[in-house]
C-alpha positions in Angstrom: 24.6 43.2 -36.3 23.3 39.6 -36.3 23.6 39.0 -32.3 21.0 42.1 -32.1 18.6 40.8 -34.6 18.2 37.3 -33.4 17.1 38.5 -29.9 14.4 40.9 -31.6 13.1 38.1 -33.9 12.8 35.7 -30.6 11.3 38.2 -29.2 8.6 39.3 -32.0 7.7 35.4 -31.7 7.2 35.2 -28.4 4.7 38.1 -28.4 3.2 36.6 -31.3 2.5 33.3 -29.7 1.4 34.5 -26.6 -1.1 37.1 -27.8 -2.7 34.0 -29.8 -2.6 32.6 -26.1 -4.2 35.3 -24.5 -6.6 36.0 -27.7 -8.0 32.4 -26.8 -8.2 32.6 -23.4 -10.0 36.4 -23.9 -12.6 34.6 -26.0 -13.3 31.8 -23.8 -13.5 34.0 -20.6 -16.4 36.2 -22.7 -18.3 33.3 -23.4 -18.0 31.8 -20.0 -19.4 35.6 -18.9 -22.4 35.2 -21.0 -23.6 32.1 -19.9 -23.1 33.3 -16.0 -24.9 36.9 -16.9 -27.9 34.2 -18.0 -27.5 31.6 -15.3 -27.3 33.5 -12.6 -29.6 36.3 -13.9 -27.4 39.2 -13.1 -27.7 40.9 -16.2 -24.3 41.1 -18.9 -23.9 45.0 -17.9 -23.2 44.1 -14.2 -21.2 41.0 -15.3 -19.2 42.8 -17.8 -18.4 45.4 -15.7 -17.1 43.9 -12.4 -16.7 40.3 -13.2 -15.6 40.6 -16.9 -13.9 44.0 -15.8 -11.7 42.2 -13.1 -10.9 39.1 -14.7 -9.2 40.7 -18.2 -7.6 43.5 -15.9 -5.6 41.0 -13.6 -3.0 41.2 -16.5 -2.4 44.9 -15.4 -2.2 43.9 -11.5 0.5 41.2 -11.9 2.4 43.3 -14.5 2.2 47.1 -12.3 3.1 45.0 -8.6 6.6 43.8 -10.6 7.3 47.2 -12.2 6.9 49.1 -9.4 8.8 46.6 -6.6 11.6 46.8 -9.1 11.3 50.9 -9.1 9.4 51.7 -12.4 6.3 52.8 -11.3 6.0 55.6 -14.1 6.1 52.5 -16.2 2.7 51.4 -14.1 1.1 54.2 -13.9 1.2 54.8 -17.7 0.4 51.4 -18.1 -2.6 51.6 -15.9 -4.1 54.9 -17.4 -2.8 54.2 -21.0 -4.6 50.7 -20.8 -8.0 53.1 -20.0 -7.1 54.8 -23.3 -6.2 51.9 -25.3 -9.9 50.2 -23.9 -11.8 53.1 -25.2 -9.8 53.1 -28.5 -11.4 49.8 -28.6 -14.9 50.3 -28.0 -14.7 53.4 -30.7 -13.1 50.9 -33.1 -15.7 48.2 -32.7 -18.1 50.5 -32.5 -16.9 52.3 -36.2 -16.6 48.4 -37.6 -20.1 47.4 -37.4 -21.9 47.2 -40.2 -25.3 46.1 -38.8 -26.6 49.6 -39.1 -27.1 49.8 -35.4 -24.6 51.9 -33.0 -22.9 50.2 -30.0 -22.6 53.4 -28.5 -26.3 54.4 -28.2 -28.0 51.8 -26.9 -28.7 50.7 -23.1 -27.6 54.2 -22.5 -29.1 54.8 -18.8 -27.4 51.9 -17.2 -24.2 52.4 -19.4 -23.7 55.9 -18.1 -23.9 54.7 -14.9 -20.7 52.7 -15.2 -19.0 55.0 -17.5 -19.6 57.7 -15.1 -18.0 55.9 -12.0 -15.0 55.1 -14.5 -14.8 58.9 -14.8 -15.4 59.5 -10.9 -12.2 57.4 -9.8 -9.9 58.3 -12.9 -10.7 62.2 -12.0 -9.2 60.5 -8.6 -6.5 59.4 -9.7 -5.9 62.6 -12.2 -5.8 65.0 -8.7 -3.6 62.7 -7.1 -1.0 62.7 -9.7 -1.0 66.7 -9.9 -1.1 67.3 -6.2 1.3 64.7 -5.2 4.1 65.9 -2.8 2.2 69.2 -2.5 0.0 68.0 0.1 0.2 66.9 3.6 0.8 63.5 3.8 -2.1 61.2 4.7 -0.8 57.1 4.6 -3.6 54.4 6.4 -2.0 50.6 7.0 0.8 51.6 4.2 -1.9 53.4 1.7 -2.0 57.1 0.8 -5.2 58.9 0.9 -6.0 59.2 -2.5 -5.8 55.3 -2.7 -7.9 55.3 -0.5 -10.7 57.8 -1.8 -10.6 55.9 -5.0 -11.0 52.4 -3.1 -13.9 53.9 -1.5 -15.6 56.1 -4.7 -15.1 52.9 -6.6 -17.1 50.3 -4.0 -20.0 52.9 -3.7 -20.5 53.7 -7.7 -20.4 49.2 -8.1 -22.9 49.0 -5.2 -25.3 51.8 -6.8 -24.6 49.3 -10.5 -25.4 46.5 -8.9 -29.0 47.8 -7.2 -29.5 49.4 -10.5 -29.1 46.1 -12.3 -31.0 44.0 -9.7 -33.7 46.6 -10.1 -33.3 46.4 -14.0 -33.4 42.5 -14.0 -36.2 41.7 -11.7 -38.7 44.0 -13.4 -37.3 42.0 -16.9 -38.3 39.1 -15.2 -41.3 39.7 -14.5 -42.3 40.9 -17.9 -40.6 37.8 -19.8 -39.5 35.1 -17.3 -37.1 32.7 -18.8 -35.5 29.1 -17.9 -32.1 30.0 -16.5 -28.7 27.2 -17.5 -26.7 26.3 -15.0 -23.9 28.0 -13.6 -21.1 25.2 -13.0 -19.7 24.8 -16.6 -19.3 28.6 -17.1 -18.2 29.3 -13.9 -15.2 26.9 -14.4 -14.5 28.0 -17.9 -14.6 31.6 -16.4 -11.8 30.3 -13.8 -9.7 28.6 -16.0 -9.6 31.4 -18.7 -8.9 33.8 -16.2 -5.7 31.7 -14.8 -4.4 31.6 -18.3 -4.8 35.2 -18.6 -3.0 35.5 -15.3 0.1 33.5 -16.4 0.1 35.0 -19.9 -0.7 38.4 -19.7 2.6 39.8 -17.5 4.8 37.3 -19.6 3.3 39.0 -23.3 3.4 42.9 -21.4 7.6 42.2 -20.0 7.8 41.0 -23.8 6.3 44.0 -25.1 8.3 46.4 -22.4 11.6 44.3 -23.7 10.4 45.2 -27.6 9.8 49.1 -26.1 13.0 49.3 -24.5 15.1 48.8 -27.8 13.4 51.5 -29.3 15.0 54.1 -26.8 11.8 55.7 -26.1 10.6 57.0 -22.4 8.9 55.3 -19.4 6.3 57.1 -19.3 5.6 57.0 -23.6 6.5 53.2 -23.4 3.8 52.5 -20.4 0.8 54.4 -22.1 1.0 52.8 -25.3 3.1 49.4 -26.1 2.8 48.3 -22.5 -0.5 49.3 -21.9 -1.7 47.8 -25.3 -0.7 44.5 -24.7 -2.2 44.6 -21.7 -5.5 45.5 -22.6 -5.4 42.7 -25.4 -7.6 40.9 -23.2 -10.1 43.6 -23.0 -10.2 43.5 -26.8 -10.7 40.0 -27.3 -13.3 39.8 -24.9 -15.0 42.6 -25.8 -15.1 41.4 -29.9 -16.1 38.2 -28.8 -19.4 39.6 -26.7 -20.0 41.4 -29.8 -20.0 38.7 -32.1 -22.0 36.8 -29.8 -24.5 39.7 -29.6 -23.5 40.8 -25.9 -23.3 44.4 -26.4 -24.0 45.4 -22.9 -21.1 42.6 -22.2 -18.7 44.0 -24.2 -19.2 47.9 -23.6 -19.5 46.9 -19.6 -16.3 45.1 -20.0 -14.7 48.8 -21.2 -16.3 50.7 -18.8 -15.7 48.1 -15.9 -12.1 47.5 -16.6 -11.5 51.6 -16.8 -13.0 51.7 -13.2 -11.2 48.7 -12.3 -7.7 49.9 -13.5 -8.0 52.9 -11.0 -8.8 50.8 -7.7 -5.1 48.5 -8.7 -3.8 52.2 -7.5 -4.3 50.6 -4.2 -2.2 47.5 -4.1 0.6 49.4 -6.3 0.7 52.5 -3.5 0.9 49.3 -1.0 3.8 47.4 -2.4 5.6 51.3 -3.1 8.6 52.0 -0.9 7.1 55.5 -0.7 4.4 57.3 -2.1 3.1 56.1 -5.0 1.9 59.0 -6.6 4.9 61.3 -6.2 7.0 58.7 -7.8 5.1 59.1 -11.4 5.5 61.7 -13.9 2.7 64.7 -13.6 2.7 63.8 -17.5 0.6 61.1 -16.5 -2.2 63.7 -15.3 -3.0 64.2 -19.0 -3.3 60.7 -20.0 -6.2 60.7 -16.6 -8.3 63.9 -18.0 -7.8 62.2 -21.5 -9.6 59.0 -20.7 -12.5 61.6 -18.6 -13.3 63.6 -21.7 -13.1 60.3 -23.9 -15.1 58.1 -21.5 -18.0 61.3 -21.7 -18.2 61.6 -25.0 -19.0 58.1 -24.8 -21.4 58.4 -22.6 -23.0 61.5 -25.0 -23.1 59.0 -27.8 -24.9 56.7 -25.6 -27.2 58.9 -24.4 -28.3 60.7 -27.8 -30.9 59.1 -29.6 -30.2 58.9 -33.3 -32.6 57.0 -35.4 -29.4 55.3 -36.8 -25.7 55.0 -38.1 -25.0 58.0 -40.3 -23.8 57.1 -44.1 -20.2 57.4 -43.3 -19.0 57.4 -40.1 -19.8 57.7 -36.4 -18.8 61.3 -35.0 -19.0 60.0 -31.1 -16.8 57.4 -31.9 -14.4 59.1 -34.3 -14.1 61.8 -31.8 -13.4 59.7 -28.8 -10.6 58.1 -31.5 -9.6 61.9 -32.0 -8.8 62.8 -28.4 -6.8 59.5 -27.9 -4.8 60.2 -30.6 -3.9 63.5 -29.2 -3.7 62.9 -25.5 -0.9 60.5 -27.3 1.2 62.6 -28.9 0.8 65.4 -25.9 2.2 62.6 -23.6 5.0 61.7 -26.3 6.1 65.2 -26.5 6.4 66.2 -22.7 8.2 62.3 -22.2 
């Protein structure tokens, strides 16, 4: 009895210790990203959803390229989609906690919806490729199967329309209320070394959290789309909590967006490293963790775009119903593991 439980409790304190890691380097990495959106003039939407986005989903890349060389890419592909769950679980929560009177999930809406819907554009990518896998002729480019390739492509065109949209957005601030810019060095590094500790912590705390999983006897597929997927979008949850605290909304809602859009395109390197296709090696179950995160992610984008004149008495029904349909999608994808 006791050589099992000494293992677990080593275990549960590794995770603990390098969470606090990761929670640190999470909350330095926003900060940097704040002080860059306002050096460099780029605007914290754009910044939080490529830059921010890239740097707290690099935890996913290095995780997914080990799981699926050593043959569990069901466990990367849950983690992958699950971690787009588990981000928008996090902007509902947030989102539900503030007590400011104001909603996170209405404001900015125009340039919001523009990154929630190119999140929603290469997950539905990713969605058809899991269903149609294997029933299709094969297409494979340089090692990479055509739908990795369609989301590569659907993915550079929707962050080229966010970044003229932004530019466009940010000149015409400027020229309304122009403002002395900081400088860009000190952040930049911060940004750099935050995401390197990220990099080096983030696979160690998810192969912790897969060890944890494993114990409990529970699938692949179940394991990667929650307890995997959770720990790897830590990151995204400290970031994003710090940007709010620090009053960069458009930071940390472009962080959730971002990182759902960016989760997709690491379809690309994983179909790469795959000894064959990529998609036909996951479990179709994984299709209704993909259409999960598309209704979620739009009735996001609804709560964003209608215009209430505030925060009802109670609660939030965008928010609570984007927690609703995770907490489904959840136990649908627990009971057909």
């Amino acid at each position: 009895m006791e050589r099992c439980v000494v293992p677990m409790v080593t275990l549960g304190l590794q995770f603990l210790v390098l969470a606090t890691i990761v929670a640190g380097a999470g909350t330095l990495l926003a900060r940097a990203a704040d002080a860059i959106a306002d050096a460099t003039g780029l605007g914290r939407l754009l910044v939080g959803s490529v830059l921010l986005a890239a740097a707290t989903s690099l935890p996913e890349l290095a995780v997914d390229v080990a799981a699926v060389r050593s043959g569990h890419a069901d466990l990367a592909a849950g983690d992958l989609l699950g971690s787009s769950l588990m981000n928008l679980l996090i902007l509902a929560g947030i989102d539900l906690c503030q007590k400011n009177g104001r909603k996170m999930l209405s404001r900015e809406a125009a340039s919001h919806a523009l990154s929630a819907t190119l999140a929603i554009a290469v997950t539905g990518l990713a969605g058809c490729a899991i269903l149609t896998a294997g029933k299709l002729p094969a297409v494979n480019f340089c090692g990479i199967g055509g739908w990795s390739w369609a989301i590569l492509i659907a993915y550079l065109l929707g962050a080229r329309m966010l970044f003229i949209d932004q530019r466009i957005s940010v000149r015409l601030a400027a020229d309304e209320m122009p403002k002395e810019r900081g400088g860009i060095s000190r952040p930049a590094v911060l940004f750099l070394i935050a995401a390197a500790v990220l990099v080096m912590a983030g696979p160690r705390l998810a192969a912790v959290a897969a060890d944890l999983a494993d114990r409990s006897g529970l699938g692949g597929t179940f394991v990667g789309t929650t307890l995997v997927a959770l720990t790897t979008s830590l990151p995204e949850l400290v970031a994003s909590l710090a940007a709010v605290r620090l009053g960069a909304v458009d930071l940390a809602v472009g962080n959730v967006f971002g990182s759902n859009a960016f989760n997709m395109i690491m379809f690309v390197p994983l179909d790469a490293v795959c000894p064959g296709s990529l998609f036909e090696a996951v479990s179709p179950t994984h299709a209704v963790t993909a259409f999960a995160v598309i209704v979620a992610t739009a009735i996001a984008v609804l709560g964003q775009l209608y215009h209430a004149e505030g925060r009802l008495p109670v609660i939030e029904p965008d928010a609570l119903l984007v927690i609703l349909v995770i907490g489904g999608a959840l136990a649908l994808v627990f009971h057909l593991s």
